[in-house]
C-alpha positions as CSV (number, residue, x, y, z in Angstrom):
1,X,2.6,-8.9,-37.7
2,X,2.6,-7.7,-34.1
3,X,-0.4,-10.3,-32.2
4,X,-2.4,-7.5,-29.9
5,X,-6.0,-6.9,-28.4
6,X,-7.7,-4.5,-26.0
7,X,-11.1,-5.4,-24.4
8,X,-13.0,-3.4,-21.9
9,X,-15.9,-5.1,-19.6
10,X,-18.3,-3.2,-17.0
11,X,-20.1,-4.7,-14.9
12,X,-22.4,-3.3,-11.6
13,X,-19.2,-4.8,-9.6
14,X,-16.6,-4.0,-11.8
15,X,-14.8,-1.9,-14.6
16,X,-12.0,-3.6,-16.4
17,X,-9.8,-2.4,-19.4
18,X,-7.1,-4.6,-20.8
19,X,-4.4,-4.0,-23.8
20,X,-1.9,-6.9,-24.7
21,X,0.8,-7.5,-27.2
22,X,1.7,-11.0,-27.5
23,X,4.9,-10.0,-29.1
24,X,6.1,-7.6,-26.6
25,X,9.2,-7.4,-24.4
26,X,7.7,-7.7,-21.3
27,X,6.6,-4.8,-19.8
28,X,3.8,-4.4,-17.8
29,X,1.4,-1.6,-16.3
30,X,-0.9,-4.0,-13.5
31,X,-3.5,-2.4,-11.5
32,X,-6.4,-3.8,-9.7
33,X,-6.5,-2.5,-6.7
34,X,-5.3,-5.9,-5.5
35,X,-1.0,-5.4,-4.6
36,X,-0.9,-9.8,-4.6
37,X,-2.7,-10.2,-7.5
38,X,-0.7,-7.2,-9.5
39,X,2.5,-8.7,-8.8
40,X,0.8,-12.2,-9.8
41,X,-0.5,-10.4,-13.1
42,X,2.8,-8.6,-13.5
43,X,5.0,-11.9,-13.5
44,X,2.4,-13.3,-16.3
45,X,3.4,-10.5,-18.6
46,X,6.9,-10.5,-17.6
47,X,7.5,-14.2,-18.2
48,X,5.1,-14.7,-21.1
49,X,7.4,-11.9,-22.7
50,X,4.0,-10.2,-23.3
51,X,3.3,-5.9,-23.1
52,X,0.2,-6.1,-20.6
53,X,-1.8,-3.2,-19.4
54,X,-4.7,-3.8,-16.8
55,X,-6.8,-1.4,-15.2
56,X,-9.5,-2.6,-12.8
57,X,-11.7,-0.8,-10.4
58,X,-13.9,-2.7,-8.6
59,X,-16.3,-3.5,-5.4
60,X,-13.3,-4.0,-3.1
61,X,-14.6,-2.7,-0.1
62,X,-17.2,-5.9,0.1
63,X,-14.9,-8.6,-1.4
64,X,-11.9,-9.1,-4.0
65,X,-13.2,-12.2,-5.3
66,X,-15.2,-10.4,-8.3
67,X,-12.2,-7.7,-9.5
68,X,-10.0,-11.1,-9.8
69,X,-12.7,-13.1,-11.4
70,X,-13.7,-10.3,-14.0
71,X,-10.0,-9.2,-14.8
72,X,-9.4,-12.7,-15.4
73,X,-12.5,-13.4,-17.1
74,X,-11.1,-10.2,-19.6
75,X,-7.6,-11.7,-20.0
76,X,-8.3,-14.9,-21.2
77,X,-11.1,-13.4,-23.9
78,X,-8.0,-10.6,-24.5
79,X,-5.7,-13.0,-25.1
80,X,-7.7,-15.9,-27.2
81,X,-8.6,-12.4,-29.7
82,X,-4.5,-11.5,-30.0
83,X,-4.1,-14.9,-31.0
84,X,-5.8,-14.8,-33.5
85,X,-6.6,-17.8,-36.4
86,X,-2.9,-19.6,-34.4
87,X,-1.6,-20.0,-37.8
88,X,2.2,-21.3,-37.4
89,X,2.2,-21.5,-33.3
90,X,4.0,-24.2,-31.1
91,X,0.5,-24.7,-29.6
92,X,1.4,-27.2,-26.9
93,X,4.1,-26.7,-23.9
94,X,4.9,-27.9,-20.6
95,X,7.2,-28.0,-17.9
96,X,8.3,-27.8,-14.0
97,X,8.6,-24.4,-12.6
98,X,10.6,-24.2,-9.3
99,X,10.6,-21.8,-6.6
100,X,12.6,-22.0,-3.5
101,X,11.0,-25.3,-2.2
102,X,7.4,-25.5,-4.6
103,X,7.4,-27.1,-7.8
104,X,4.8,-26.9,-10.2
105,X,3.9,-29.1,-13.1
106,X,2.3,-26.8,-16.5
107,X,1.2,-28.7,-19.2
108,X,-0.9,-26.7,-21.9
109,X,-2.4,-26.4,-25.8
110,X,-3.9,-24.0,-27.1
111,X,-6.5,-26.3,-28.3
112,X,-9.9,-24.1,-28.5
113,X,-11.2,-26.6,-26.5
114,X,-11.2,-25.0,-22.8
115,X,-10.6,-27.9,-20.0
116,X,-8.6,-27.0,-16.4
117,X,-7.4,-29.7,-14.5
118,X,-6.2,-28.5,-11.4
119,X,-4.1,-30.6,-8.7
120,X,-2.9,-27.9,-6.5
121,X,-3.5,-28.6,-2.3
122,X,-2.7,-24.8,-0.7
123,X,-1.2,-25.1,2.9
124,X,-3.3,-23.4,5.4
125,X,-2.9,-19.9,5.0
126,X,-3.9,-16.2,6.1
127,X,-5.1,-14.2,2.9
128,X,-2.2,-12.4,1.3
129,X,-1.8,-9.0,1.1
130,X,-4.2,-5.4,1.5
131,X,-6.4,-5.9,0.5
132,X,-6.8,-9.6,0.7
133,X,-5.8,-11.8,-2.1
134,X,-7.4,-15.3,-0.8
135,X,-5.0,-18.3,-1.8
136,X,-8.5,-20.3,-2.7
137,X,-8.9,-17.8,-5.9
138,X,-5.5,-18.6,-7.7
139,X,-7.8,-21.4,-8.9
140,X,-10.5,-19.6,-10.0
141,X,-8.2,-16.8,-11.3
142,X,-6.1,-19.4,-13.7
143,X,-9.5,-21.5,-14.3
144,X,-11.1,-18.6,-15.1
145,X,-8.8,-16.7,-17.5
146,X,-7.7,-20.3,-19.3
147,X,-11.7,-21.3,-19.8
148,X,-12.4,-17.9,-21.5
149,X,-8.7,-18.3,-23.7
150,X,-10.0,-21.7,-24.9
151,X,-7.4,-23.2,-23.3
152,X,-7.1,-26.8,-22.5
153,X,-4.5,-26.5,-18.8
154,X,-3.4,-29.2,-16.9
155,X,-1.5,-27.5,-13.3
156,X,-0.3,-29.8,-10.6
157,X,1.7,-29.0,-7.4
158,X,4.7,-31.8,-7.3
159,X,5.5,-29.9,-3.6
160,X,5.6,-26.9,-1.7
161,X,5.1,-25.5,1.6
162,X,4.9,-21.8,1.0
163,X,2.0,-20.4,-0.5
164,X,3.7,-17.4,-1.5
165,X,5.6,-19.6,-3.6
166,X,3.0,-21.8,-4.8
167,X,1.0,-19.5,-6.0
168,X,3.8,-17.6,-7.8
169,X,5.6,-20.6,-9.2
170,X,2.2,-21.0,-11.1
171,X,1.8,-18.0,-12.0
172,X,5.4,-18.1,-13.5
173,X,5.3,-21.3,-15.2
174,X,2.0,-20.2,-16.7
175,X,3.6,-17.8,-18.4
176,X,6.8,-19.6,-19.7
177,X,4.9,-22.3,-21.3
178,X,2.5,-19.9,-22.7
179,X,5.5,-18.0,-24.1
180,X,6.4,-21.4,-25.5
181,X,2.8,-22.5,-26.9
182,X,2.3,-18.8,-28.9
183,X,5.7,-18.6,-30.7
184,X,5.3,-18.7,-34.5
185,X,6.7,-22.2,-35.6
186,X,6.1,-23.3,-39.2
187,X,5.3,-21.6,-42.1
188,X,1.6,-20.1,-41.1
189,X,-0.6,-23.1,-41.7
190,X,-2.8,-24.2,-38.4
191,X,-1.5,-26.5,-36.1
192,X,-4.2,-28.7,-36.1
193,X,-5.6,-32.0,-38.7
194,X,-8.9,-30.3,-38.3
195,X,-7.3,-27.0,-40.0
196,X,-8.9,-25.1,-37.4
197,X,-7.9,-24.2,-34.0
């Protein structure tokens, strides 16, 4: 059984539309109107080794803060309804994601209890991109889009002086482990003593 959803959310600041295939091969149709946090987006689907479509238009001319905060806001309620009842997944992963000189820490489960902890210092930096993707909202993106997946995320930056880097080492090893935490692993039964994820 292929593991996909598509959600839509409008807002008087935003129109979002999402499709995604947990089971996919990668591929990946990102736009926001946002170039940094498209290429961000794209490495999430092409790491996580899911199919992922976004389409955003939004209130960019004032600000991108509320196209990244709805998209992600869609992903994560996208994502927790392709998962499904989690029968048979890993559930938990983790690791250290390098970049160049960054290094980040991922440690997640796929608890349905949502929980960010979130240990990442940016260096000073000018927003990235046209327009502007403000390093400050990689936090609020990945809090976010793990609070409405009912994920429980632990991120910390072991060291890094890009921000380029940073941000996309997270980005990447977001993906990997969450490519790790959704494989099927056991025979279908729930990966929890509760019986319920």
């Amino acid at each position: 059984m292929t593991r996909t959803a598509s959600r839509s959310r409008t807002t008087s600041e935003t129109s979002v539309e999402i499709e995604l295939c947990l089971d996919g091969s990668g591929s990946t149709s990102i736009d926001t109107g946002i170039p940094f946090f498209d290429h961000m987006l794209d490495q999430l689907g092409r790491h996580g080794g899911f199919d992922l479509s976004v389409t955003a238009e939004g209130d960019l001319a004032i600000d991108t803060h509320h196209t990244i905060e709805d998209v992600s806001i869609l992903l994560g309620e996208t994502f927790a309804e392709a998962l499904g009842d989690k029968a048979g997944i890993r559930r938990f992963a983790s690791g250290r994601f390098p970049l160049d000189e960054a290094l980040v820490d991922i440690a997640l489960d796929l608890s349905g209890r949502p929980h960010v902890f979130w240990d990442v210092e940016m260096p000073e930096c000018l927003p990235l991109g046209t327009p502007a993707f403000d390093p400050q909202l990689t936090q609020h993106a990945i809090e976010s889009f793990a609070t409405n997946a009912a994920i429980t995320l632990h991120v910390e930056l072991v060291r890094g002086t890009n921000v380029h880097h940073i941000i996309e080492a997270t980005f990447k090893g977001l993906a990997r482990s969450l490519r790790d935490a959704v494989r099927i692993d056991g025979p279908g039964s729930i990966p929890s003593t509760k019986g319920v994820l």
